[in-house]
TIMILUM-674865 format. One line per 4 residues: number of its first residue (from 1); their letters; for each residue x, y, z of N, C-alpha, C. Coordinates in Angstrom, 3 decimals, padded with zeros to 6 digits, always signed. Each point is the difference from the previous one (the first is absolute). Layout:
// residues N
NUM = a = X:Y:Z:X:Y:Z:X:Y:Z; ...
END
This chain:
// residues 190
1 = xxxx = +030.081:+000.129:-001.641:-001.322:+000.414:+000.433:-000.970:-001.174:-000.095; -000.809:-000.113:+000.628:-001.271:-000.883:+000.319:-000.914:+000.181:-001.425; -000.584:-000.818:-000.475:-000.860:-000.176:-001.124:-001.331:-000.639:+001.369; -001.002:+000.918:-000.119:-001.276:-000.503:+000.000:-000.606:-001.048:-001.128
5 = xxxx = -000.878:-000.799:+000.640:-001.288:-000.365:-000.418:-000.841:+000.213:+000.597; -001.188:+000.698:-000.351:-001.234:+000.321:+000.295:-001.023:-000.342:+000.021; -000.933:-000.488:-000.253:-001.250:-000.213:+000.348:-000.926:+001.200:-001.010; -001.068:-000.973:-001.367:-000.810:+000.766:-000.208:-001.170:+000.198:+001.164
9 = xxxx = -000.171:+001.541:-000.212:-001.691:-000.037:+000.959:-001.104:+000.672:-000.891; -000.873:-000.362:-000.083:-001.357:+000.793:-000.510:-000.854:+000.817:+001.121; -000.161:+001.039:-000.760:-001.371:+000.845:+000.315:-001.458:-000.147:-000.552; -000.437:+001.103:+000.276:-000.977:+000.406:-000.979:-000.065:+000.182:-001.319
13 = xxxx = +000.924:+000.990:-000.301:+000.586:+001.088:-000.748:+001.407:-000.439:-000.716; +000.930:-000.909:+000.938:+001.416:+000.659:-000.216:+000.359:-001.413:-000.112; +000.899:-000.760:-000.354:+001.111:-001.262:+000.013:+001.613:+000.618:+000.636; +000.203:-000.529:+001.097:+001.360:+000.682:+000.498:+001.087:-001.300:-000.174
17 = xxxx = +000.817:+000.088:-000.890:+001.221:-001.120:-000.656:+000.870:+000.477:+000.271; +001.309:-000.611:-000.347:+001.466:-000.426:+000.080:+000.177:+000.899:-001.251; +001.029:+001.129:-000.121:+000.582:+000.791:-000.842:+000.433:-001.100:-000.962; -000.078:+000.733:-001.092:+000.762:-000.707:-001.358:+000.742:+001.310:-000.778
21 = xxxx = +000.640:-000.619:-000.600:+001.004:+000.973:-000.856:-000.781:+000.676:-001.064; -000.762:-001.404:-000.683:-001.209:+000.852:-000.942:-000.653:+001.061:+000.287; -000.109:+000.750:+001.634:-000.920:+001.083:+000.093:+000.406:+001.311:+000.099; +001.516:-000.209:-000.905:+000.529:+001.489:+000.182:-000.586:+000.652:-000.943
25 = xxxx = -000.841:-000.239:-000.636:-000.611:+001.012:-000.709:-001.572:+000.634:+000.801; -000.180:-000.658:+000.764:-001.047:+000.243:+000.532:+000.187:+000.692:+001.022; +001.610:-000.401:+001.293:-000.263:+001.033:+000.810:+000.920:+001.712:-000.845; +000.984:-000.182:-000.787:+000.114:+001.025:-000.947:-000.792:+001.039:-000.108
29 = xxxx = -001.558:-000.543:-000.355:-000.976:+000.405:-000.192:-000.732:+000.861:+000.970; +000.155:-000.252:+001.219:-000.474:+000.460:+001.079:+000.935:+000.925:+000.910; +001.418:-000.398:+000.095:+000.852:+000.818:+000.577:+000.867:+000.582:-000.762; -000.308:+000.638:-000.902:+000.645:+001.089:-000.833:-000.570:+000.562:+000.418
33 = xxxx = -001.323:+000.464:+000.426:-000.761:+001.156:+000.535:+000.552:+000.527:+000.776; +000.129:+001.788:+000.138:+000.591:+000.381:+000.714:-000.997:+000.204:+001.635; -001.110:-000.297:-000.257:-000.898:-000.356:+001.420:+000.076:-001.042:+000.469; +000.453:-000.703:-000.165:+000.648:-001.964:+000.598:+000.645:+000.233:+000.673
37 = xxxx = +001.130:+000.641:-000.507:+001.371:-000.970:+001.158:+000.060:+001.152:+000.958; +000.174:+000.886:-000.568:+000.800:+001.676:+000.720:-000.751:-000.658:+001.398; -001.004:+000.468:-000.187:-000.978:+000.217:+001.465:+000.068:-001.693:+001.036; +000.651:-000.651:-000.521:+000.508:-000.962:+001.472:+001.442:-000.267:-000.687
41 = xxxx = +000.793:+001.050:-000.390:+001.305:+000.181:+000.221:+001.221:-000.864:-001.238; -001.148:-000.281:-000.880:+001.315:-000.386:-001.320:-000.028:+000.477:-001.226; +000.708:-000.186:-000.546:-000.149:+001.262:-001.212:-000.637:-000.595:-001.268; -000.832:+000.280:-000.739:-000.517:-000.808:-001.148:+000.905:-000.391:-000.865
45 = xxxx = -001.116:-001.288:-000.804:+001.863:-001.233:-000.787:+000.263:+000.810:-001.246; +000.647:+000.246:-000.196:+000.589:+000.881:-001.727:-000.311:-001.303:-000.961; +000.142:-001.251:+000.402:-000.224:-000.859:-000.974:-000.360:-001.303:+000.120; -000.681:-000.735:-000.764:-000.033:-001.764:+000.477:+001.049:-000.949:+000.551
49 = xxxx = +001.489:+000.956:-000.745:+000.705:-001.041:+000.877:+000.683:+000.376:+001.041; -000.408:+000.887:+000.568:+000.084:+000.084:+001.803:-001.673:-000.257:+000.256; -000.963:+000.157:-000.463:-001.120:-000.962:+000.693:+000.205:-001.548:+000.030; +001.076:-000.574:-000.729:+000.295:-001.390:-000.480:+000.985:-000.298:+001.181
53 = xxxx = +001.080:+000.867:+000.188:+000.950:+000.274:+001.480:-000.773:+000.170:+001.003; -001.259:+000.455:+000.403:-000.409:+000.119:+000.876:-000.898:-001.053:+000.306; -000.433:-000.755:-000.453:-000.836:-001.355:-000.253:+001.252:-001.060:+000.599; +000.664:-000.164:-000.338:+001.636:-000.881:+000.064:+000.488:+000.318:+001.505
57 = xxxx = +000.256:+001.359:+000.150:+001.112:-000.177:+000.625:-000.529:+000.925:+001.644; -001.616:-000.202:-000.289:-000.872:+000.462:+001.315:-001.270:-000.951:+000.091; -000.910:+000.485:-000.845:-001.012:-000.676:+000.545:-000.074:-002.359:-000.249; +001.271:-000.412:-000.961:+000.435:-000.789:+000.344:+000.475:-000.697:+001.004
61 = xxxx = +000.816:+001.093:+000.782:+000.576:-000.004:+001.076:-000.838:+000.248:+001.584; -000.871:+000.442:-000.452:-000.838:+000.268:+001.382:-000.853:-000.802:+000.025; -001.510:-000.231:+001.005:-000.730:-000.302:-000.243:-001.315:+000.476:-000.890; -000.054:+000.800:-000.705:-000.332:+000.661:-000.892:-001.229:-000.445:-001.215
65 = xxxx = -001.286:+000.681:-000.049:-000.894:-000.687:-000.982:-000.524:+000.597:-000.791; +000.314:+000.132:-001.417:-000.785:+000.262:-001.270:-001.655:+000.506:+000.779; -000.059:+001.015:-000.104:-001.915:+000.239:-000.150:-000.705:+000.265:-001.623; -000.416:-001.253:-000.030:-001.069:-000.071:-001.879:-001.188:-000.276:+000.587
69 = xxxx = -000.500:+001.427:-001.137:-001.458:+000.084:+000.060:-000.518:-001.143:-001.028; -000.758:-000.513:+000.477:-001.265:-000.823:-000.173:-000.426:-000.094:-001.696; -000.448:+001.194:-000.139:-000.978:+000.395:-000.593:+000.974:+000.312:-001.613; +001.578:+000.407:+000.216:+000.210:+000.360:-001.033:+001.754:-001.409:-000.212
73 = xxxx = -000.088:-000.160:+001.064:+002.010:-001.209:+000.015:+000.851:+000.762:+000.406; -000.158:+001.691:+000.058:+001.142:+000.777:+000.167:+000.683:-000.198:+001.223; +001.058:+000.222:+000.104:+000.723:+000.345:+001.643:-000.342:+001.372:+000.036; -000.589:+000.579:+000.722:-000.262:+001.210:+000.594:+000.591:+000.395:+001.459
77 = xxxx = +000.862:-000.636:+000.263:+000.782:+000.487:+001.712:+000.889:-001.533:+000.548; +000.596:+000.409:+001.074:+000.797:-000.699:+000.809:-000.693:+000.067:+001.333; +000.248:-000.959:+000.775:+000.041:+000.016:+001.552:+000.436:-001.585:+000.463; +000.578:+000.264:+001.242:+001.199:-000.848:+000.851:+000.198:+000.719:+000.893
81 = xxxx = +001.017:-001.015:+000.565:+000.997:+000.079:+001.702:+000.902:+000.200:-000.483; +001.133:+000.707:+001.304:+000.834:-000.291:-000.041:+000.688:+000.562:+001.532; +001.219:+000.053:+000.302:+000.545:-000.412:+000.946:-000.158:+001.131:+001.330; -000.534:+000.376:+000.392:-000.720:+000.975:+001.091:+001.274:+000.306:+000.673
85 = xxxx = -000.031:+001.113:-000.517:+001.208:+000.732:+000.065:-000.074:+000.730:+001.808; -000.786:+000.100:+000.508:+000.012:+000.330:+001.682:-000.089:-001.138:+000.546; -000.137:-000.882:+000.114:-000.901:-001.560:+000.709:+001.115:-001.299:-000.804; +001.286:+000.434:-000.345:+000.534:-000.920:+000.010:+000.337:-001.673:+000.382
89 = xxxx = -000.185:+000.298:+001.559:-000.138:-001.026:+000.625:-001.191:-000.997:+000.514; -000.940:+000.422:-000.441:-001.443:-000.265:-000.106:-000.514:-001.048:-001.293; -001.017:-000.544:+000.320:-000.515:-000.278:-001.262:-001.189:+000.423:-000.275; +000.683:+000.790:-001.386:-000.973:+001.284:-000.645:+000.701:+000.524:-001.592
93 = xxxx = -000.924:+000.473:-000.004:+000.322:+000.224:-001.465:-000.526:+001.548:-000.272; +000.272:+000.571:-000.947:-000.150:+001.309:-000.873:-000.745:-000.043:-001.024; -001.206:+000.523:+000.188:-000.951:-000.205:-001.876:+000.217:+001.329:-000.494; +000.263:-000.191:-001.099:+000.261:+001.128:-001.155:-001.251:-000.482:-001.369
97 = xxxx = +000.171:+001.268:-000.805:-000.721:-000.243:-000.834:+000.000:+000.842:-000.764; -000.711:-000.038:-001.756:-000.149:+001.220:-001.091:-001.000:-000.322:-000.774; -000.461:+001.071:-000.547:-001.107:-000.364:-000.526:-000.611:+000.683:-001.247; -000.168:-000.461:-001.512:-000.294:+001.496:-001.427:-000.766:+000.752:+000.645
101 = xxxx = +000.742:+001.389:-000.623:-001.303:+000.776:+000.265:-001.035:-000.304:-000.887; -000.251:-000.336:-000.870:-001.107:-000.660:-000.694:-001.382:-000.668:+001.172; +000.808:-000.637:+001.000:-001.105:-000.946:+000.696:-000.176:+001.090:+001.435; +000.667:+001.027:+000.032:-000.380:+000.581:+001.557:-001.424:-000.114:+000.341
105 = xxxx = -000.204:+000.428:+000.876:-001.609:+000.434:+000.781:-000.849:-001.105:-000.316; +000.174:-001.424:-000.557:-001.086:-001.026:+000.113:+000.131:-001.272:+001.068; +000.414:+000.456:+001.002:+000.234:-000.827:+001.115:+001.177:-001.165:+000.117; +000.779:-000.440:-001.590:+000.526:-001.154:-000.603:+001.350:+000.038:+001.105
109 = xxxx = +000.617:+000.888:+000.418:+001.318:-000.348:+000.992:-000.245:-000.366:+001.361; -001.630:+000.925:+000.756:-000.404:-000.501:+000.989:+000.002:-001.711:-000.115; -001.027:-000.712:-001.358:-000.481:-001.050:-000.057:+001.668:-000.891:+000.128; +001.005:+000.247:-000.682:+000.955:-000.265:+000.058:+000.946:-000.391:+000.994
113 = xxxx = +000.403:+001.202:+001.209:-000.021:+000.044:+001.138:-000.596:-001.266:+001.046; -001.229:+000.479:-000.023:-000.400:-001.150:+000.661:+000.036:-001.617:-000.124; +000.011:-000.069:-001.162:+000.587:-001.449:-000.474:+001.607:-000.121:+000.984; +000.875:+001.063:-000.583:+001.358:+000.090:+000.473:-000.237:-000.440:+001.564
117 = xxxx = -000.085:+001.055:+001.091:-000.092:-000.474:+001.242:-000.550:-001.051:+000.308; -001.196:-000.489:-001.089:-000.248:-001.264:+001.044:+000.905:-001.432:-000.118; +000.857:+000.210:-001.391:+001.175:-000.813:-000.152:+000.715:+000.246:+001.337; +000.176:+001.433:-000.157:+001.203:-000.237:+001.517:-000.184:-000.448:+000.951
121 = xxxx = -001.217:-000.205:+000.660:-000.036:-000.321:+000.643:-000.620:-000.956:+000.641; -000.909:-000.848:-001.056:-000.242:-001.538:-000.283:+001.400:-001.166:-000.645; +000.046:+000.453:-000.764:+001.399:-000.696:-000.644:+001.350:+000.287:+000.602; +000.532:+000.670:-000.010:+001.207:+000.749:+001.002:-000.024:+000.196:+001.166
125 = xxxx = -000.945:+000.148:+000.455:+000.224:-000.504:+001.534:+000.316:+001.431:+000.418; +000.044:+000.971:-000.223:+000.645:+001.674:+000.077:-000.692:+000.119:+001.329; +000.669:+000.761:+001.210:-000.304:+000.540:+001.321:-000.981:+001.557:-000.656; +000.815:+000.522:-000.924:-000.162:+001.533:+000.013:+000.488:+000.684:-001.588
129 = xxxx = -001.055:+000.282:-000.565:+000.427:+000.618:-001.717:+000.400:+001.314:+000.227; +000.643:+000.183:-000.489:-000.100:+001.917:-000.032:+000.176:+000.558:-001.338; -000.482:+001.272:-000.127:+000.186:+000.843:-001.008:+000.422:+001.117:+000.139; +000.653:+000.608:-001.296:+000.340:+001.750:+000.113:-000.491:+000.508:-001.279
133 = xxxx = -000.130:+001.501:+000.234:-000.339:+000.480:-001.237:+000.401:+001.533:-000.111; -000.122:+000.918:-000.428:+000.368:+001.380:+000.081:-000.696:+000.749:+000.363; +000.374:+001.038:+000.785:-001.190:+000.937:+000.679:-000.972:+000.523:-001.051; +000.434:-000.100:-001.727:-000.971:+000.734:-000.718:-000.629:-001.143:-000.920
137 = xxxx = -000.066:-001.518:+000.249:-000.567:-000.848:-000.755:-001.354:+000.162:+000.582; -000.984:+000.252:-000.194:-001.163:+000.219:+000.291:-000.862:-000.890:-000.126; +000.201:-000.792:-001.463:-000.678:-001.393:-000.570:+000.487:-000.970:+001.124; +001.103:-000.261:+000.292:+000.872:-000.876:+000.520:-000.846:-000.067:+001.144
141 = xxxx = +000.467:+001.030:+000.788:-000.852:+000.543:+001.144:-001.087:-000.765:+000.239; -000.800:+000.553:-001.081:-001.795:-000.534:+000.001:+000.043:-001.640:+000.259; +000.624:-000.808:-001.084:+000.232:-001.575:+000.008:+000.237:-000.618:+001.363; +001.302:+000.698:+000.678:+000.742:-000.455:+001.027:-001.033:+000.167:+001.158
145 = xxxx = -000.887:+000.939:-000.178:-000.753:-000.336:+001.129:-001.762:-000.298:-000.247; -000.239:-000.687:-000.773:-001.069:-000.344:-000.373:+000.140:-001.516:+000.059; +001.449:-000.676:+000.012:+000.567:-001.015:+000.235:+000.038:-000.017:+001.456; -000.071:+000.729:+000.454:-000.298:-000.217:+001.885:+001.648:+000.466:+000.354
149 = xxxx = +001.186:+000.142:-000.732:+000.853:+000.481:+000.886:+000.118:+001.160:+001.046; +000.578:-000.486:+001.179:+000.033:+001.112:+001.229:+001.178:+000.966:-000.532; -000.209:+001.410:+000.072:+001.037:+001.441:+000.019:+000.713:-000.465:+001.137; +001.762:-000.450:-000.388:+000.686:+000.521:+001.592:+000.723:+001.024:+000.002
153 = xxxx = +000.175:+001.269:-001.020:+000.789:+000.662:-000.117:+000.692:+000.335:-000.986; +000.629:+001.655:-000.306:+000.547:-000.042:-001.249:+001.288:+000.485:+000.179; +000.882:-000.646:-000.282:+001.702:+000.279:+000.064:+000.330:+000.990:-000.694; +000.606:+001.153:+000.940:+000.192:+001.028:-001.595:+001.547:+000.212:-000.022
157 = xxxx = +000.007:+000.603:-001.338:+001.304:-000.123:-001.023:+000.632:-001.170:+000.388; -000.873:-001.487:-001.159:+000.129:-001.104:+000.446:+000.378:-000.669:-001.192; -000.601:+000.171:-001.085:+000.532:-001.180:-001.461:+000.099:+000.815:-001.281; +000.962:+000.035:+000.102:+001.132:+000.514:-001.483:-000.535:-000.652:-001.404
161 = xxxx = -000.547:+000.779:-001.007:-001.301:-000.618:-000.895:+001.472:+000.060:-001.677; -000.214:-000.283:-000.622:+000.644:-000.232:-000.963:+000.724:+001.391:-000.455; -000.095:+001.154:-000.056:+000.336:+001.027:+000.004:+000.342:+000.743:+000.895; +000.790:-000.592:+000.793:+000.069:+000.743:+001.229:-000.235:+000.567:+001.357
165 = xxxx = -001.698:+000.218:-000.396:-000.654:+000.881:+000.813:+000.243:-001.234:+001.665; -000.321:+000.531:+000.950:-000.528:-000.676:+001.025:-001.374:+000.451:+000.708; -000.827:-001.146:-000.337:-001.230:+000.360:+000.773:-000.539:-000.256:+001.413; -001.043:+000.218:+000.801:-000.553:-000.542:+000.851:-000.601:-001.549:-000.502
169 = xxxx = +000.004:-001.064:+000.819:-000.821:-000.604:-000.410:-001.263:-000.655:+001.350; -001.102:-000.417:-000.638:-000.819:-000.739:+001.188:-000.426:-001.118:-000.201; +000.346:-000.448:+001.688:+000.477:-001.460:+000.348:-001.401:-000.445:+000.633; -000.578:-001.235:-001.080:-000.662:-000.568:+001.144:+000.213:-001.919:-000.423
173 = xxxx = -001.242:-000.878:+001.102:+000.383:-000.973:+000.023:-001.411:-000.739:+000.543; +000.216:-001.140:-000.373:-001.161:-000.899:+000.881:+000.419:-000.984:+000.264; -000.370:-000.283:+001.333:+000.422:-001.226:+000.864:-000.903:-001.256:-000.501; +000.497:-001.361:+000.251:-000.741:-001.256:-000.255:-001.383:+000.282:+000.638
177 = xxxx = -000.035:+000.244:+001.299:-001.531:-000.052:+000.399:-000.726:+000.922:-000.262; +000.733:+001.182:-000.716:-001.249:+001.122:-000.829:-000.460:-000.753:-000.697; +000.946:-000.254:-001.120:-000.501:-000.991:-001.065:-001.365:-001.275:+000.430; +000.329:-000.420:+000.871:-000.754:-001.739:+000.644:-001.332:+001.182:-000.158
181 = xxxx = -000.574:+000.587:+001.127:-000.962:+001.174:+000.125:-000.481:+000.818:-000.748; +000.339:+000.642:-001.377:-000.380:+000.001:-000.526:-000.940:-000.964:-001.101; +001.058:-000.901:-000.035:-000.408:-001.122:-001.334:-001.411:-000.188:+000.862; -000.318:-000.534:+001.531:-000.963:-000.525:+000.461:-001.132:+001.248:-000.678
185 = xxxx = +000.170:+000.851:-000.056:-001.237:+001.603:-000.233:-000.122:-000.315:-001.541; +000.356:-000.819:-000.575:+000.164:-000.178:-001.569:+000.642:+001.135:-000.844; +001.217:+000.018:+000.587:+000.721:+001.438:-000.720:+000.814:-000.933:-001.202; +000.079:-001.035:-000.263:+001.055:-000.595:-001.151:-000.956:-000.807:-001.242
189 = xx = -001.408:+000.245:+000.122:-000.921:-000.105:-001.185:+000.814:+000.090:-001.219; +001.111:+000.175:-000.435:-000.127:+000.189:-002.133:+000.109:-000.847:-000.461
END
């Protein structure tokens, strides 16, 4: 498997880094919750050392970035690319992301986000990002399109979540020149 290096970026709010092994206690901390993972489809960590496996042998592996708040050093979430699972042949990428419930509802994944895309598509060179999320992520929802992504549709009985279930999910995406057009309206301010 591919080992990233990443690129720190700053916000406002947030420092987005290169995973370390040291932060299995921190995302531990956050995805044991049983409101984390379930609801975009993984099951919370029983322990640090599958948050320590999951640091290693994923977000190592992907392009993938520690989100630490500011204000306290913590890692409070993940977000990255990864391999755009419809658009194979394209160049494009997949943003994913998680986030404590501790930090919901203060804008910090939007602010996040937007940092993200404009990597993709200043630095990477990306034609087209896309995202998915579950018909009942609602937060997700809110982010993904406050970030300017376009709705193209929701695939149903589409992604098999850690337990089995299979859900609907909804697909959207933004092209390079959304992105160019927006940024001009000052949509990438954080």
């Amino acid at each position: 498997m591919k080992k990233y290096r990443i690129p720190t970026i700053e916000t406002k709010r947030l420092t987005l880094r290169m995973w370390s092994k040291k932060d299995a206690a921190d995302l531990y901390e956050y995805a044991k919750n049983p409101n984390v993972g379930p609801i975009a489809g993984w099951k919370p960590h029983s322990d640090q050392a599958e948050s320590r496996f999951i640091i290693s042998e994923v977000f190592l592996q992907k392009m993938a970035w520690a989100i630490v708040d500011k204000d306290t050093g913590k890692v409070i979430g993940s977000i990255g690319f990864e391999d755009d699972k419809f658009r194979p042949d394209i160049h494009s990428r997949e943003m994913g992301y998680s986030l404590s419930e501790d930090f919901w509802g203060k804008g910090l994944m939007t602010e996040a986000a937007k940092k993200i895309i404009q990597y993709a598509f200043e630095v990477l060179g990306l034609d087209i990002l896309s995202i998915t999320t579950s018909e009942d992520n609602l937060r997700s929802r809110r982010v993904i399109e406050k970030c300017g992504f376009e709705y193209e549709g929701t695939l149903r009985y589409a992604y098999k979540i850690y337990d089995g279930t299979i859900e609907e999910i909804r697909c959207y995406s933004m092209m390079r020149q959304e992105y160019i057009d927006m940024k001009k309206r000052g949509w990438c301010d954080v």
